[in-house]
C-alpha positions, 0 to 999 in steps of 0.5 A: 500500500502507497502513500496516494492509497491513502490520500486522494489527488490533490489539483494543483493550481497553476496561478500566481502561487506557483511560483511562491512554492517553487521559490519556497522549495529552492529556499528549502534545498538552500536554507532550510524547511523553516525559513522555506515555510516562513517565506511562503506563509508572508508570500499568501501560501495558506500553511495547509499547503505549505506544510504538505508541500515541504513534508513530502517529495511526492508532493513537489512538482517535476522540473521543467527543465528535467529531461525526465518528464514526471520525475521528482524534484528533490525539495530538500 
C-alpha cells in the first residue's frame, strides 16, 4: 500500500502561487524547511499547503527543465 492509497489527488493550481512554492522549495534545498515555510506563509501560501508541500517529495512538482518528464524534484 502507497502513500496516494491513502490520500486522494490533490489539483494543483497553476496561478500566481506557483511560483511562491517553487521559490519556497529552492529556499528549502538552500536554507532550510523553516525559513522555506516562513517565506511562503508572508508570500499568501495558506500553511495547509505549505506544510504538505515541504513534508513530502511526492508532493513537489517535476522540473521543467528535467529531461525526465514526471520525475521528482528533490525539495530538500
Amino acid at each position: 500500500m502507497t502513500h496516494n492509497d491513502h490520500f486522494p489527488t490533490i489539483e494543483r493550481r497553476h496561478d500566481g502561487p506557483v511560483e511562491v512554492v517553487d521559490t519556497g522549495l529552492d529556499v528549502a534545498s538552500k536554507e532550510g524547511v523553516g525559513p522555506a515555510l516562513e517565506f511562503m506563509l508572508t508570500h499568501g501560501v495558506d500553511r495547509f499547503t505549505a506544510l504538505r508541500v515541504l513534508a513530502g517529495p511526492e508532493f513537489h512538482r517535476p522540473s521543467p527543465s528535467s529531461p525526465d518528464e514526471g520525475q521528482v524534484v528533490p525539495g530538500f
